[in-house]
Kinemage of the C-alpha trace (Angstrom):
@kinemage 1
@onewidth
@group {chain A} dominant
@subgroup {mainchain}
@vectorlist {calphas} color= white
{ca unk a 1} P 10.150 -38.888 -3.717
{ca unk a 2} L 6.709 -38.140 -2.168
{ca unk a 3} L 8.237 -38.166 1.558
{ca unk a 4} L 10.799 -35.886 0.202
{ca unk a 5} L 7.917 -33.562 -1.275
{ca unk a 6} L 6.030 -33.268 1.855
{ca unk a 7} L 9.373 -32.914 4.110
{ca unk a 8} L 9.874 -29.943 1.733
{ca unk a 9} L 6.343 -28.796 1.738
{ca unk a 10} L 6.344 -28.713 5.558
{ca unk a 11} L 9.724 -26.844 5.829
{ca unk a 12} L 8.096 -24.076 3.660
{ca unk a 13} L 4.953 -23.682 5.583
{ca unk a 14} L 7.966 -23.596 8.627
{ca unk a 15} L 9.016 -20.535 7.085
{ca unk a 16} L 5.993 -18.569 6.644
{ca unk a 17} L 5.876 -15.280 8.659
{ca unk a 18} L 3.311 -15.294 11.376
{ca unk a 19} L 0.654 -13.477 9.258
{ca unk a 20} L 0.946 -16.183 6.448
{ca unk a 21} L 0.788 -19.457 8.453
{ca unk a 22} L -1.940 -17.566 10.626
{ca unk a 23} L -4.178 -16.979 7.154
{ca unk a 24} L -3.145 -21.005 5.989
{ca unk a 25} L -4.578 -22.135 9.176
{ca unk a 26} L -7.628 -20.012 9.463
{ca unk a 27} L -8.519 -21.453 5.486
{ca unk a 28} L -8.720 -17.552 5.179
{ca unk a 29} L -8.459 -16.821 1.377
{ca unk a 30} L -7.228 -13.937 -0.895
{ca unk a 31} L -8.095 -12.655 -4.365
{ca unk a 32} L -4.957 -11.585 -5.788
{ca unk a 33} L -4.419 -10.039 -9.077
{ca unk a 34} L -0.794 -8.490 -10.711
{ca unk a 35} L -0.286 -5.558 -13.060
{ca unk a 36} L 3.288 -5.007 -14.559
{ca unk a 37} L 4.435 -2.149 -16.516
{ca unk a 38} L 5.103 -1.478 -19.362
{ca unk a 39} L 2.073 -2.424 -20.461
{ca unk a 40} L -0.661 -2.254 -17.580
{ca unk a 41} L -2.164 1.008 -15.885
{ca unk a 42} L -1.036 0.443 -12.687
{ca unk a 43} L -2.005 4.084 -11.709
{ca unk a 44} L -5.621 3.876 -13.194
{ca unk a 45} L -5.976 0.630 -11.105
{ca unk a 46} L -4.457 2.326 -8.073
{ca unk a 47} L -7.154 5.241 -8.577
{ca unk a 48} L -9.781 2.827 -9.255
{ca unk a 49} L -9.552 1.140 -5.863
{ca unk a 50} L -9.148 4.789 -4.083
{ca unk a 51} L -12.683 5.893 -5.672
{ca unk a 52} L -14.081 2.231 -4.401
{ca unk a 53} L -13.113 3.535 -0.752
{ca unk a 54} L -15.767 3.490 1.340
{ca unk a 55} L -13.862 4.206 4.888
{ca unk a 56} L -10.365 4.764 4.836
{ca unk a 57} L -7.599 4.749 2.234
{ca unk a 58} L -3.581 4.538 4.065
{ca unk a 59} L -0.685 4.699 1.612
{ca unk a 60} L 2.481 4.674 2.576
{ca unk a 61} L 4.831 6.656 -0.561
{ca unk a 62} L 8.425 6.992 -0.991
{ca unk a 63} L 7.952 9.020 -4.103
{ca unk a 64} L 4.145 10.151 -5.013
{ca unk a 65} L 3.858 12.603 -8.195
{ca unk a 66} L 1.435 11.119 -10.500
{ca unk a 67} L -1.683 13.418 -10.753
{ca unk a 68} L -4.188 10.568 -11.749
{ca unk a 69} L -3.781 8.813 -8.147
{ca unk a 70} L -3.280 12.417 -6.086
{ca unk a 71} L -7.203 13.503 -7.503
{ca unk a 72} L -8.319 10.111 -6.581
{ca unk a 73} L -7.109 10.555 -2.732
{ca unk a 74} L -8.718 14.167 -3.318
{ca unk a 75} L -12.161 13.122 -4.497
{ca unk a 76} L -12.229 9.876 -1.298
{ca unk a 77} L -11.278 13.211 0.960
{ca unk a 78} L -14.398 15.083 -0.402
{ca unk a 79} L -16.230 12.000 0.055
{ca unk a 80} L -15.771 11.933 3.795
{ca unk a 81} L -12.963 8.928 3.516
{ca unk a 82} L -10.379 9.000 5.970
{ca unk a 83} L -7.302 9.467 4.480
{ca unk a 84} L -3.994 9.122 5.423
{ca unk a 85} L -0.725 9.383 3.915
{ca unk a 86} L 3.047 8.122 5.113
{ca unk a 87} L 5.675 9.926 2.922
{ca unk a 88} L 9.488 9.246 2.839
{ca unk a 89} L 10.948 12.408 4.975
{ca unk a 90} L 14.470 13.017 2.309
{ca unk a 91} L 12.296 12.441 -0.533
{ca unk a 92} L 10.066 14.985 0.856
{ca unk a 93} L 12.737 17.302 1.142
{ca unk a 94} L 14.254 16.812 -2.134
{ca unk a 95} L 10.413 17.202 -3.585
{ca unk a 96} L 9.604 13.943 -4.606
{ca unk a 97} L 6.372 13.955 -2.487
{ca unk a 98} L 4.290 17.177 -4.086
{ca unk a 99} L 0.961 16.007 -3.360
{ca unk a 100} L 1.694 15.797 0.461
{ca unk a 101} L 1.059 19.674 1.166
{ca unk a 102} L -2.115 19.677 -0.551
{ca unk a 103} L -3.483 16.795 0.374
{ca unk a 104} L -3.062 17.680 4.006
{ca unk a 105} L -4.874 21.449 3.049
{ca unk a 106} L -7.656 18.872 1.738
{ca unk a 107} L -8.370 17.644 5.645
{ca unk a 108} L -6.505 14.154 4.975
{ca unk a 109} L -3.593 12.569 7.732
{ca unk a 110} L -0.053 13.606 6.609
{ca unk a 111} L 2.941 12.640 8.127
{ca unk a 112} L 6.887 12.494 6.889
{ca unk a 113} L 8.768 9.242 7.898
{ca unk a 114} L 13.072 9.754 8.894
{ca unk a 115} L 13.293 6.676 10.830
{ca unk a 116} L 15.451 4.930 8.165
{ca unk a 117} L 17.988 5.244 5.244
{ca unk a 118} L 14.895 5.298 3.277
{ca unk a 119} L 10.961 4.766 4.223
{ca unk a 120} L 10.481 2.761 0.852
{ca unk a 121} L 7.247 1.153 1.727
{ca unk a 122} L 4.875 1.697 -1.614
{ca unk a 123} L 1.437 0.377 -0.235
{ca unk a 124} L -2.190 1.507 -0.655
{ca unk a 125} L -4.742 -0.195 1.919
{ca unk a 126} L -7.966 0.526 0.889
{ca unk a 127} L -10.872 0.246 3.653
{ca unk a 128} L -8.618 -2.126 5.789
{ca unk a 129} L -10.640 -2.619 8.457
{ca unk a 130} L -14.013 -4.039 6.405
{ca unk a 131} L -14.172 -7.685 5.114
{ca unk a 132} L -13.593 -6.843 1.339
{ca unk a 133} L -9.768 -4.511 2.695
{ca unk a 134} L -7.615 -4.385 -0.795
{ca unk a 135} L -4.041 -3.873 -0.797
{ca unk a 136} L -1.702 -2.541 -3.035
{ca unk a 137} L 1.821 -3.287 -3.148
{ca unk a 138} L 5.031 -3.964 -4.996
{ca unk a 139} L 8.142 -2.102 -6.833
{ca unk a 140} L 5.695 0.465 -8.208
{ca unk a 141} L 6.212 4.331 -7.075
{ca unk a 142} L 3.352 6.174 -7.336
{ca unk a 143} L 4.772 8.390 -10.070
{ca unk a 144} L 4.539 9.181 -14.006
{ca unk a 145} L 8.014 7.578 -14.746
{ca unk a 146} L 7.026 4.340 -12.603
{ca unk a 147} L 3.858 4.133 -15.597
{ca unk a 148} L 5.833 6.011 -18.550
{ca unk a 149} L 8.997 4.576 -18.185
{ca unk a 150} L 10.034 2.080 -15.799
{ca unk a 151} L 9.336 -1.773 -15.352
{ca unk a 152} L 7.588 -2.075 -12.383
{ca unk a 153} L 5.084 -4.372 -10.581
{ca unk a 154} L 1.730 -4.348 -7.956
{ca unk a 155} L -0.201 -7.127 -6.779
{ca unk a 156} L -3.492 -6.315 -4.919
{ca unk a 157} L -4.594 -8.455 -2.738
{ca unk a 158} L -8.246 -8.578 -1.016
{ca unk a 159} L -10.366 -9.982 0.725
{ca unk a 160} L -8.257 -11.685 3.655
{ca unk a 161} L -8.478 -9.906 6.859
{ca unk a 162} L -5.368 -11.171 8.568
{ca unk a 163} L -3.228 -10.059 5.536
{ca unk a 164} L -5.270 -6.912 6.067
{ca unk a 165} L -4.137 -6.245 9.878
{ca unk a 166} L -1.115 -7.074 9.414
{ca unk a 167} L -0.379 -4.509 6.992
{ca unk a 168} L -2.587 -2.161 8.931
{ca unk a 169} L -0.356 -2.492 11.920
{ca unk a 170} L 2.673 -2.086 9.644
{ca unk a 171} L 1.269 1.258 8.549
{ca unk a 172} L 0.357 2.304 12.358
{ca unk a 173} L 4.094 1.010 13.483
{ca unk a 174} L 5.564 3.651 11.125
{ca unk a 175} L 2.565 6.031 11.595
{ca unk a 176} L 3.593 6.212 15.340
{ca unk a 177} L 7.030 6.559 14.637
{ca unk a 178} L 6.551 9.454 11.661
{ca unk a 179} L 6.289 13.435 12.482
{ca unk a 180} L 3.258 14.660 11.630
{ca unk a 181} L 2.669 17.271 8.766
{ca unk a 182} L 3.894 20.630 9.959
């Protein structure tokens, strides 16, 4: 039974993407915490980390209407954080992605991804490159329905650099391959 265990064990850690079994190895470790609605507020917790910025907030939307976490990207840009923002290009079009225009006025990075069927990424990497980076991801659209209405999910994680970079080269991947904001 115990051989069978560790075969089993070992086959898993097999499996891990790169990023994992390169975190396992390195005895990196993660503070990870979950938020489900109904019930939680997932977009006060989004907002919280935003204000907590210190560098750089990335987020990467495919819909993004709810006010509470558009003011907190606002208030990081008046702040002097570097923000920038990855938005689905048909949802864009279809105006499921309101807070784009003005948050590009504001001075932050805007760009409108139409590489695929959909860009349905929902991810929030706040101050990625420092030691403490928190990330924000899950089901959870960044919208009034996803916290009114729907059952959705986030898990942050922080504190792990190589989970970090590898979602900070995700973002850049699709980043390079977006258009800018007109």
């Amino acid at each position: 039974m115990k051989r069978a265990l560790a075969f089993a064990l070992a086959a898993a850690a097999l499996a891990l993407p790169a990023a994992a079994k390169q975190a396992r190895t390195q005895g990196d470790l993660a503070h990870v915490a979950v938020a489900f609605t109904p019930g939680d507020d997932i977009a006060s917790l989004i907002a919280r980390h935003i204000a907590a910025a210190q560098r750089s907030v990335r987020m990467q939307a495919y819909l993004f209407t709810d006010p509470r976490i558009a003011r907190a990207l606002f208030a990081a840009r008046r702040r002097g954080v570097d923000v920038a923002v990855i938005g689905d290009a048909a949802q864009q079009a279809s105006g499921g992605l309101p807070w784009l225009a003005p948050l590009a006025r504001a001075g932050a990075h805007v760009y409108l991804d139409a590489g695929f069927a959909a860009a349905h990424e929902k991810i929030v990497i706040v101050d990625g490159e420092l030691p403490g980076a928190a990330i924000i991801t899950g089901s959870y659209n960044f919208t009034r329905s996803a916290q009114a209405r729907n059952a959705e999910n986030v898990v942050v994680i922080s504190g792990n650099r190589a989970i970090a970079g590898r979602f900070i080269r995700n973002f850049e991947t699709h980043r390079e391959g977006a258009k800018p904001w007109p």
